[in-house]
C-alpha positions as CSV (number, residue, x, y, z in Angstrom):
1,X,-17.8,-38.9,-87.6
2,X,-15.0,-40.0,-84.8
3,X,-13.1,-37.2,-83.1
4,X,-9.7,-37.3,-82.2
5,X,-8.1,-36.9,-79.3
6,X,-4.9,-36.6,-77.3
7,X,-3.9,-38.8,-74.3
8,X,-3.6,-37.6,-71.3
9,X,-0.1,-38.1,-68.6
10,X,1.4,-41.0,-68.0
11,X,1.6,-43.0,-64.7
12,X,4.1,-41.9,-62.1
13,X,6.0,-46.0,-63.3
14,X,6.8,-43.5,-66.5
15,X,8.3,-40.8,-65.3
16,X,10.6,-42.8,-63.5
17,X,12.1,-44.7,-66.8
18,X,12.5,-40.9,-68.2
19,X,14.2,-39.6,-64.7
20,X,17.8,-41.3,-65.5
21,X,17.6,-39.9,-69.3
22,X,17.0,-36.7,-67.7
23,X,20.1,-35.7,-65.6
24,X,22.3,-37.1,-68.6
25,X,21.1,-34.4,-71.5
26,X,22.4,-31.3,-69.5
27,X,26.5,-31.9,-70.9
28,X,25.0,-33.0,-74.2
29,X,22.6,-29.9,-74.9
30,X,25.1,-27.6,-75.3
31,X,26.1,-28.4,-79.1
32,X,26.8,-32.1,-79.4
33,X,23.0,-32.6,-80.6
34,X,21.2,-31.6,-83.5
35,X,18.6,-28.9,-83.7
36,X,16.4,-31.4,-83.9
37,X,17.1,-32.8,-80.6
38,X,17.7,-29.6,-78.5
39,X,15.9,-26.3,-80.6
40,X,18.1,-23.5,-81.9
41,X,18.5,-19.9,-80.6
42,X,19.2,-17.1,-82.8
43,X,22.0,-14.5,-81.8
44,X,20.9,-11.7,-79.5
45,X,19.6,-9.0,-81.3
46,X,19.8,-5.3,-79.5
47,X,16.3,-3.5,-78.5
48,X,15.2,-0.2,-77.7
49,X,14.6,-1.4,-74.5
50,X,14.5,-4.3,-71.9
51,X,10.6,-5.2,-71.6
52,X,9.1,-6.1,-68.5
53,X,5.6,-6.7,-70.1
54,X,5.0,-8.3,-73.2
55,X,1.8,-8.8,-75.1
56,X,0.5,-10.6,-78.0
57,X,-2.2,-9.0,-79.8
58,X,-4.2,-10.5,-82.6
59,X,-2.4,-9.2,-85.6
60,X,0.5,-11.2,-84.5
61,X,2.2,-7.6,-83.1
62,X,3.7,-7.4,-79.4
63,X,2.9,-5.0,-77.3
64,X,5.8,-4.0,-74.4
65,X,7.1,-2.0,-72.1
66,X,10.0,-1.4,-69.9
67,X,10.6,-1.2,-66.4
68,X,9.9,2.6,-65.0
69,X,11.3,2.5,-61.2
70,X,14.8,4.0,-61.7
71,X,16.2,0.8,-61.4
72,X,19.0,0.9,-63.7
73,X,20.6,4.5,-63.6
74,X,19.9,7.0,-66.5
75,X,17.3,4.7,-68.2
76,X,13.6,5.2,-68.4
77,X,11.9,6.1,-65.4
78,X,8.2,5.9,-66.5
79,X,6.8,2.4,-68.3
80,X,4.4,3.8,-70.3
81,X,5.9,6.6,-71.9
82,X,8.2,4.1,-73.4
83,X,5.5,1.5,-74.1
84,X,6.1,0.1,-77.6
85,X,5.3,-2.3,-80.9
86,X,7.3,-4.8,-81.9
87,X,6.5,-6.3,-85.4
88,X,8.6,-9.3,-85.9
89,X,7.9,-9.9,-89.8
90,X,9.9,-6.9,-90.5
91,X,11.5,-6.5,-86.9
92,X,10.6,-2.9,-86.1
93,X,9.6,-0.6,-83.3
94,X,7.0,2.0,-83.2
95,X,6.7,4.1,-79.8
96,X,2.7,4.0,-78.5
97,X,3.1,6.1,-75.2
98,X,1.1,6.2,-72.4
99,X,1.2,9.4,-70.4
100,X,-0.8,9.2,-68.3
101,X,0.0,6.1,-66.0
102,X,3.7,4.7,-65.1
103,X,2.6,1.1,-66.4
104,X,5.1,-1.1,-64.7
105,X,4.3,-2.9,-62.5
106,X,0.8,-3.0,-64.0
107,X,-1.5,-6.2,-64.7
108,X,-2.4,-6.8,-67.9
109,X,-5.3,-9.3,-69.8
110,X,-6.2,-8.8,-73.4
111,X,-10.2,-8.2,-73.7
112,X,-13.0,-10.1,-75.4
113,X,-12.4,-7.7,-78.4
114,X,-8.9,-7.6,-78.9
115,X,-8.2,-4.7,-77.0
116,X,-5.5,-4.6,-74.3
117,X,-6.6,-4.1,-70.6
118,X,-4.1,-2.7,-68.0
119,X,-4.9,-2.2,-64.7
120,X,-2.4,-0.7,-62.0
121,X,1.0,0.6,-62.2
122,X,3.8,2.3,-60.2
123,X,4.6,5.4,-58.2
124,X,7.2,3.8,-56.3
125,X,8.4,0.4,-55.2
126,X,4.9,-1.2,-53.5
127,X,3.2,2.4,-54.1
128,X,0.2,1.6,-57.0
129,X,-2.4,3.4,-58.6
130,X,-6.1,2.8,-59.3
131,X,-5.2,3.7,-62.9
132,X,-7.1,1.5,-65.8
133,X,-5.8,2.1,-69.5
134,X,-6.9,0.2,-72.6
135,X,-5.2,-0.1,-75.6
136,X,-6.4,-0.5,-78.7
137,X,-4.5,-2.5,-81.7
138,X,-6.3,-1.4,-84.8
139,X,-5.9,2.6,-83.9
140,X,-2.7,2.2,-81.7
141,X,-4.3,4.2,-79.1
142,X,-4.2,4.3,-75.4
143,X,-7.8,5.4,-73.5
144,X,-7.8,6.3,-69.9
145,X,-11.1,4.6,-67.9
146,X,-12.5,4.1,-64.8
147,X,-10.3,4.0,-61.9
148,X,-10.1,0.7,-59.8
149,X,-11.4,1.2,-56.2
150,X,-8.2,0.7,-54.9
151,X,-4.9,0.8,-56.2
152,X,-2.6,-2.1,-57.4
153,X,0.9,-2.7,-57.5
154,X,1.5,-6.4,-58.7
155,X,-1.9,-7.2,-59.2
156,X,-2.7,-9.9,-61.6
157,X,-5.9,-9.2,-64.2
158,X,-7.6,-12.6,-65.1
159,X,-10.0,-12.6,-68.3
160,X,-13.7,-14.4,-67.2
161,X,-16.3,-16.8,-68.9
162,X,-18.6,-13.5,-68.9
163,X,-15.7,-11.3,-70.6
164,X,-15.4,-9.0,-67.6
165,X,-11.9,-9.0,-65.8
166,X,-11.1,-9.8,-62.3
167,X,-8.4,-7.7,-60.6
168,X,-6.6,-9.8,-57.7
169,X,-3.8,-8.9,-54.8
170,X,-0.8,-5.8,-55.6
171,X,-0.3,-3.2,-52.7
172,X,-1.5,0.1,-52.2
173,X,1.2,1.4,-50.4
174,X,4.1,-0.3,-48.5
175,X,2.9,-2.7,-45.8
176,X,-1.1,-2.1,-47.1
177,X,-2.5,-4.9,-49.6
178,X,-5.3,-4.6,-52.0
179,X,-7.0,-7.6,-50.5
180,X,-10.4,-6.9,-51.8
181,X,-10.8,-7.9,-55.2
182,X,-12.7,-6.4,-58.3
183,X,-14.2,-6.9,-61.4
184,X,-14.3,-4.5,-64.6
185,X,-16.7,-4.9,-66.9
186,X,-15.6,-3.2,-70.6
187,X,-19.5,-3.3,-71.9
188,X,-20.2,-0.6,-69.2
189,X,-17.0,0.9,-67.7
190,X,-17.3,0.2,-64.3
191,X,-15.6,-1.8,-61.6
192,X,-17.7,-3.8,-59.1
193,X,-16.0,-4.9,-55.4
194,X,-15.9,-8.6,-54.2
195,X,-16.3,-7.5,-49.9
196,X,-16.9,-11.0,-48.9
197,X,-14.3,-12.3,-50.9
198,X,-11.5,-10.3,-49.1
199,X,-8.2,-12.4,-48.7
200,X,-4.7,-11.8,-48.7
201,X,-3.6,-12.5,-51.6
202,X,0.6,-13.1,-53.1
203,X,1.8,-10.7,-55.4
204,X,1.1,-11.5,-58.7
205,X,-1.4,-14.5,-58.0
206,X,-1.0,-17.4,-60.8
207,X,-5.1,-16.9,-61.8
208,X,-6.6,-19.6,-64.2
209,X,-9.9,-20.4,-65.0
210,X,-11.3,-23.9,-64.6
211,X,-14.4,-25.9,-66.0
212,X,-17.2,-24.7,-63.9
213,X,-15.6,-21.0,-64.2
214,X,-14.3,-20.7,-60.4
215,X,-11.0,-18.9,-60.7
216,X,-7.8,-20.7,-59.0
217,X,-5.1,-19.3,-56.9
218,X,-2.2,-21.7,-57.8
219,X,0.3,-19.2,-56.2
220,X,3.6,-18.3,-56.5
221,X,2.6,-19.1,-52.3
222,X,2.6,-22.5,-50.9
223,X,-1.1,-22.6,-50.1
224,X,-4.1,-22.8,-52.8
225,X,-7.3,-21.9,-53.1
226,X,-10.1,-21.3,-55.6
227,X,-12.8,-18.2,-56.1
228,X,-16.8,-18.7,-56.8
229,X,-16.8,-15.1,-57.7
230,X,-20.3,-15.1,-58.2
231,X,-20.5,-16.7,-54.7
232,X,-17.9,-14.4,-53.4
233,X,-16.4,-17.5,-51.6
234,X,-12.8,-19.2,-51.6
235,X,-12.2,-22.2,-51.0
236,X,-9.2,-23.7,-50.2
237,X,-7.5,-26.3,-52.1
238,X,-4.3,-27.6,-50.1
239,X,-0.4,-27.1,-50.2
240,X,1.6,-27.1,-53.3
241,X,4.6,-28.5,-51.6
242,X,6.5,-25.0,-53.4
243,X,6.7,-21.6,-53.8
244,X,7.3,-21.5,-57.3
245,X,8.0,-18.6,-60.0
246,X,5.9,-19.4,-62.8
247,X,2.3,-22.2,-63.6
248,X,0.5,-22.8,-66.6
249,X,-2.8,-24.3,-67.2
250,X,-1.5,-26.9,-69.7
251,X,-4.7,-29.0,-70.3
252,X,-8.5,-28.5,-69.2
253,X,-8.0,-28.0,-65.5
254,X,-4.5,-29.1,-65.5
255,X,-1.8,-27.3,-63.7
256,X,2.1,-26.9,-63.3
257,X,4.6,-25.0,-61.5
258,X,8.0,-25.6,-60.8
259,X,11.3,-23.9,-59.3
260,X,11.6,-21.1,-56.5
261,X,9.9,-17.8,-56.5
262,X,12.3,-15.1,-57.0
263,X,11.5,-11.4,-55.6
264,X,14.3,-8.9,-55.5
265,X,13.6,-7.3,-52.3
266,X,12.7,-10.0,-50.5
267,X,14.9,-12.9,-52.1
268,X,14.4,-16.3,-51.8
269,X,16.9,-18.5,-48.9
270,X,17.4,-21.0,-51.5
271,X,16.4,-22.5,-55.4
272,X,14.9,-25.5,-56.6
273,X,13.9,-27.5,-59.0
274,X,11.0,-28.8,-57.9
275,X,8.0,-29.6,-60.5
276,X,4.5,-30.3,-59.1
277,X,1.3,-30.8,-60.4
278,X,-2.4,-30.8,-60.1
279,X,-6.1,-31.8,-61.3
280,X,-8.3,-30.0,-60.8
281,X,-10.6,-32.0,-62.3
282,X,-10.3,-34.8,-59.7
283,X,-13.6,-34.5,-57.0
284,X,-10.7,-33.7,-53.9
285,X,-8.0,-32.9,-56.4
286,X,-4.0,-32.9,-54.5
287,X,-0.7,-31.0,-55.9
288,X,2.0,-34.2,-56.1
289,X,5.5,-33.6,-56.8
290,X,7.1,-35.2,-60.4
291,X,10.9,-35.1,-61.9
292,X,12.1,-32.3,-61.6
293,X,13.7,-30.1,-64.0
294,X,17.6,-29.8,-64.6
295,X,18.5,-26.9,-63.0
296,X,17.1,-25.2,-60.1
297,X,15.6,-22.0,-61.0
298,X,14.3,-18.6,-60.1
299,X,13.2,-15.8,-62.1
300,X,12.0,-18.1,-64.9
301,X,9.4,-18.1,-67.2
302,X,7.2,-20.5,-68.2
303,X,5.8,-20.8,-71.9
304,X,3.5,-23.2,-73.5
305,X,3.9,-24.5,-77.3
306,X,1.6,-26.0,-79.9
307,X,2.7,-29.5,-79.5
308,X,1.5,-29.3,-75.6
309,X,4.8,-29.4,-74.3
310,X,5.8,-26.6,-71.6
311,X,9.5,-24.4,-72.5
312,X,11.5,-22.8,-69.3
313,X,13.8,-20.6,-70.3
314,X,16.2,-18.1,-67.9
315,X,16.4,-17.8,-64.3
316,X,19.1,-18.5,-62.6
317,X,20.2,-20.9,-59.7
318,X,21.0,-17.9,-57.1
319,X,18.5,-16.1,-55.0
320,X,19.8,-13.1,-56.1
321,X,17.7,-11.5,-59.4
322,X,21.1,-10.1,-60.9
323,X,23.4,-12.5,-59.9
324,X,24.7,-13.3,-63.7
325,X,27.3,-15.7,-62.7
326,X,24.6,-18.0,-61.3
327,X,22.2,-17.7,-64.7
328,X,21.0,-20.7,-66.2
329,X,21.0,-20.6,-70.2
330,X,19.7,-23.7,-70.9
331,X,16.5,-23.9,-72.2
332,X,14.2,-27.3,-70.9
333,X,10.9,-29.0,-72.3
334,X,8.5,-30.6,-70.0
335,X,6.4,-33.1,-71.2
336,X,3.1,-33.7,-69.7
337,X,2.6,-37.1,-71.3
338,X,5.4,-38.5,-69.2
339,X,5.7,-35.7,-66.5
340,X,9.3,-35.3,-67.6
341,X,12.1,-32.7,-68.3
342,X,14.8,-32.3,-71.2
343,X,17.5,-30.4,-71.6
344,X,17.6,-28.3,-74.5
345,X,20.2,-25.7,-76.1
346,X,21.8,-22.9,-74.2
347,X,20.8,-19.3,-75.1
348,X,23.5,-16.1,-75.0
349,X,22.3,-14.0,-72.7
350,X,21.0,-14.5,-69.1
351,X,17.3,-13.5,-68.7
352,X,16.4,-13.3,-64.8
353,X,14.7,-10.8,-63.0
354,X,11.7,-8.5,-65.0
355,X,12.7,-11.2,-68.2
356,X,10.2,-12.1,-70.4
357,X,9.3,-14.9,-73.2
358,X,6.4,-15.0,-75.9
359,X,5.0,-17.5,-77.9
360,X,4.9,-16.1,-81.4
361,X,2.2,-17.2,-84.3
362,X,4.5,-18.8,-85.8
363,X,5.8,-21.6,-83.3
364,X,9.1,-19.9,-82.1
365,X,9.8,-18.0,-79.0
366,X,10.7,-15.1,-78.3
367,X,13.0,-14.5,-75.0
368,X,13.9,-10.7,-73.9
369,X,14.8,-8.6,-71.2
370,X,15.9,-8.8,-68.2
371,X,17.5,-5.4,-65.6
372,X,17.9,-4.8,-62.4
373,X,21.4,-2.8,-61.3
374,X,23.9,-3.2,-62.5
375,X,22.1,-6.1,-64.8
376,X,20.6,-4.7,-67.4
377,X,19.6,-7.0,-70.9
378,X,18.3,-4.2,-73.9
379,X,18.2,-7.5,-76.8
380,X,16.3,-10.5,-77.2
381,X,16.9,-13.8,-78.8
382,X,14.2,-16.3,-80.3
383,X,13.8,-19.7,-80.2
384,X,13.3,-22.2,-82.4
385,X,12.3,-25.5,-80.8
386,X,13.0,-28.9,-81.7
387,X,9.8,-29.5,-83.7
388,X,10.6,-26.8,-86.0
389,X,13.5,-29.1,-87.4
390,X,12.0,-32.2,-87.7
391,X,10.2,-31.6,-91.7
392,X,7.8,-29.5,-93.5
393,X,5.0,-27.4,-91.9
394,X,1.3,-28.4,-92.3
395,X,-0.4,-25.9,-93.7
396,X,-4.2,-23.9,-93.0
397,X,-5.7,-22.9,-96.3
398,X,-8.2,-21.1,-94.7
399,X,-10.0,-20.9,-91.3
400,X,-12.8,-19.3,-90.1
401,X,-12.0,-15.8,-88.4
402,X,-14.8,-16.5,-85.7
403,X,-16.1,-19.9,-84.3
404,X,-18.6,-20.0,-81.6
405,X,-18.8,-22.5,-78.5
406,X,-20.2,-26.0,-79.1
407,X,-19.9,-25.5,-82.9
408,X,-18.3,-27.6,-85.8
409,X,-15.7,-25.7,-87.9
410,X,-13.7,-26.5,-91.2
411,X,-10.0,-25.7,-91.6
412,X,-8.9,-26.4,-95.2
413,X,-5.4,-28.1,-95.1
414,X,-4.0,-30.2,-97.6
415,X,-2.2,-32.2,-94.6
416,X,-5.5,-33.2,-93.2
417,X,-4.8,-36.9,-93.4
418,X,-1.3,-36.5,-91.4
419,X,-2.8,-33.9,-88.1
420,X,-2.4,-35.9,-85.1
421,X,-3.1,-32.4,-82.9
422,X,-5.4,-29.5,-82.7
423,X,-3.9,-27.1,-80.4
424,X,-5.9,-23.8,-79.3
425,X,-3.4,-21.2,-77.3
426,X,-4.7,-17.8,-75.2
427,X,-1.9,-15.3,-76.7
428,X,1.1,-14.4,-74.0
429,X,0.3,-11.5,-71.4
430,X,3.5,-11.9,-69.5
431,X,5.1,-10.1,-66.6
432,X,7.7,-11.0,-64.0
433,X,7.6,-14.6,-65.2
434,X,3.8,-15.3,-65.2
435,X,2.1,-15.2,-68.1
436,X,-1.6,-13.8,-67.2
437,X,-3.2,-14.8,-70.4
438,X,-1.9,-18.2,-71.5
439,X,-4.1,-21.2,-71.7
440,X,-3.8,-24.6,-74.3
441,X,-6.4,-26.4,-75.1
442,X,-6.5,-29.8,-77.3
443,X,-9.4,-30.1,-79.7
444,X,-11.5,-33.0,-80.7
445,X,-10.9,-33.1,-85.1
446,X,-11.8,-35.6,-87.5
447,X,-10.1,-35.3,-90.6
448,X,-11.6,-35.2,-94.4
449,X,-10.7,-34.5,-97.8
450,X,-8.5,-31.2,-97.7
451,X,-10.6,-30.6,-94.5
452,X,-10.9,-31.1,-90.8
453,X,-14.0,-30.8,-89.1
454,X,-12.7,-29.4,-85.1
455,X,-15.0,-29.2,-82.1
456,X,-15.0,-26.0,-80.9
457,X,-14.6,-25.5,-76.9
458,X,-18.0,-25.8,-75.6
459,X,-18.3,-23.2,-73.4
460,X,-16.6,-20.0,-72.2
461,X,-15.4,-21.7,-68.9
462,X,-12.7,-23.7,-70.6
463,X,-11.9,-20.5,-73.3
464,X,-12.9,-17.4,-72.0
465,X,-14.0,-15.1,-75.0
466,X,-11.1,-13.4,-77.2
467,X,-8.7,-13.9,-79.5
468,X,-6.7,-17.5,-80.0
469,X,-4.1,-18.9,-82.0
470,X,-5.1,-22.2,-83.7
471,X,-2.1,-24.6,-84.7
472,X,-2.1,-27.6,-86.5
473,X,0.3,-30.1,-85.5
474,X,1.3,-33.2,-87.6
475,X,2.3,-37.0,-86.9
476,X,6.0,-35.8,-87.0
477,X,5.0,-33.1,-84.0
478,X,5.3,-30.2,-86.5
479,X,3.1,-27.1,-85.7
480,X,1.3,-25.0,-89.0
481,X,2.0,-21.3,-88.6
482,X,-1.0,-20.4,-86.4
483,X,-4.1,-18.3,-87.7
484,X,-6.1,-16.1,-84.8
485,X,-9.7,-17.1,-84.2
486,X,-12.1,-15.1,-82.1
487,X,-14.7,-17.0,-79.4
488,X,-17.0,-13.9,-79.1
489,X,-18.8,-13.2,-76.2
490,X,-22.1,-14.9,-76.2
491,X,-25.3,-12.5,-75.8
């Protein structure tokens, strides 16, 4: 049996055929081009809210909340009293509060089950708490557990090969950092402290796994670095030549980040837009600058797709998180077989500071939010990208609801003969334009009669255990509706 297999980016002589094309598509994204060429947005449609976090969970539900700081003047001053459900299918909200804990602010990872792990929140601006809540999807609960040592405003919570979660960086108080990091583990209920591995950390660290399961610091800060947290040792990795707002882990090992980091007390001097890279596959792996995108951005956020491609949508070209007149509405797709931007079609409303997107199960994108006074964004649009307009959907008959590493597993499709791409996504845990979940990984398949047989991952250091969203993707680059499969934790 022959696997297939995608091919990886293209040399740097590549990118530099696709720079020209680049700077000419932003006048001709803005209607001249089919939806084929540049996506399609739908019209803004009003919310109960303008959520700063949004979730995924596995029954294709998103989880959110709003800001709870006061900043925008007679609207909701705690984040999880107000936490919501947002069902697309039918488009309707259901209130879940959480009393307990003001949850913006927070960090949030799903867990190995399903279940929704949130870690920190607010008091004030830079004033956390130790606070850890879970919330559960199938009884639309909330459950209080064990307090962090030390409490976390912008901390970042990064799911690990082992299924425990590892709680990085946010502030205790003004001017004190939680530099020591920690681990929860959901099979006991207890927290465990990293002492050796005490660092510094930026807010809202851009944590990804990589093979071998050390845990990289990509940013938003110029320097790198990467954790054995077994080991409790970093290890530094080199400049990234930015300070960007937003990375994804778009292949095994394989990262990118691009633009300026925006933070609305302490805003950036300038915007970019930058794009860089790097392998960390490579034995003394190096960030390198490619083409960068159209417009220089902050306060963007970064979302991958099915087809491997990377969306930015939002952000604006100002240092300023609420300066509207400065917002960028066009949407962009990076390709990482050619390292390369295009320009895509302009949404309605700006999304820049505490904005959010979210891939949904069915291929589109979902882009909402967006306050801080007088700016204040209670609607969301979705996104249809280009693929979506390009022909019929493959189809999955059936998949299995769990696969476990190393295996072989059969998705019935009666489009096995035209899949060119088996995509595996981590669902969207987004805040303040980084999304703490997100991960795509391309699977070996080899087609059959109504069939294809797919490799699963092979161990829990590319996948960490949880829910995913499998997509099929044909040879015209049109993604199935995805179906949710479950790597469960090995014994």
């Amino acid at each position: 049996m022959v696997m297939k297999s995608v091919r990886g980016p293209a040399t740097l002589r590549r990118q530099a055929a696709w720079l020209g094309l680049l700077f000419l598509l932003p006048s001709l994204a803005s209607g001249q081009l089919p939806p084929s060429a540049v996506g399609q947005w739908t019209p803004p449609a009003t919310w109960p809210q303008a959520p700063v976090h949004l979730m995924l969970q596995p029954d294709g539900t998103v989880l959110m909340w709003p800001a709870g700081c006061g900043c925008i003047p007679n609207r909701e001053l705690n984040g999880g009293a107000n936490a919501r459900i947002w069902d697309p299918a039918p488009n309707t909200f259901t209130t879940v509060p959480n009393l307990q804990t003001n949850l913006f602010c927070a960090g949030n990872a799903p867990l190995a089950d399903g279940r929704m792990l949130v870690i920190g929140g607010h008091i004030r601006d830079f004033v956390g708490v130790p606070d850890t809540n879970i919330f559960d999807p199938a009884t639309r609960a909330w459950t209080r557990v064990r307090n962090m040592a030390q409490a976390r405003w912008y901390p970042t919570a990064t799911r690990l090969p082992d299924g425990r979660v590892l709680a990085i960086s946010g502030t205790i108080q003004q001017g004190q950092f939680a530099d020591v990091p920690e681990v929860y583990d959901p099979a006991t209920d207890t927290w465990t402290s990293l002492p050796a591995a005490t660092l510094r950390n930026p807010y809202y660290s851009f944590l990804f796994v990589l093979p071998g399961g050390t845990v990289f610091n990509a940013g938003p800060d110029r320097q790198t670095r990467s954790l054995d947290v077994a080991t409790q040792t970093w290890t530094a990795v080199g400049d990234s030549l930015i300070s960007a707002h937003s990375a994804v882990l778009y292949e095994r090992g394989r990262i990118m980040k691009c633009g300026t980091r925006g933070d609305a007390d302490f805003p950036p001097s300038s915007v970019d837009a930058r794009t860089v890279v790097i392998d960390m596959n490579q034995p003394a792996p190096q960030w390198r600058e490619v083409a960068p995108m159209a417009f220089p951005r902050a306060y963007h956020n970064l979302t991958l797709l099915p087809d491997g491609t990377v969306l930015v949508t939002g952000g604006g070209r100002s240092p300023s998180g609420q300066d509207v007149a400065n917002a960028v509405y066009e949407a962009e797709l990076w390709d990482p077989s050619t390292e390369t931007w295009r320009t895509l079609a302009p949404m309605q409303r700006p999304r820049l500071y505490h904005s959010t997107a979210l891939l949904l199960p069915d291929g589109r994108v979902v882009s909402a939010g967006g306050e801080f006074n007088p700016y204040l964004e209670e609607n969301a649009q979705i996104f249809s990208p280009p693929y979506l307009f390009r022909g019929p959907r493959p189809t999955i008959t059936s998949a299995p609801a769990v696969v476990t590493y190393g295996s072989l597993f059969t998705v019935a499709t009666p489009d096995a003969a035209d899949i060119t791409r088996v995509s595996l996504l981590a669902p969207t845990s987004v805040t303040h334009g980084f999304d703490q979940n997100q991960r795509y990984l391309s699977l070996a398949f080899a087609p059959g009669a109504g069939a294809l047989t797919i490799q699963a991952p092979a161990a829990a250091d590319l996948a960490p255990p949880g829910y995913y969203m499998l997509f099929l993707v044909n040879s015209a680059g049109v993604p199935s509706v995805a179906r949710f499969v479950k790597l469960p934790l090995s014994a």
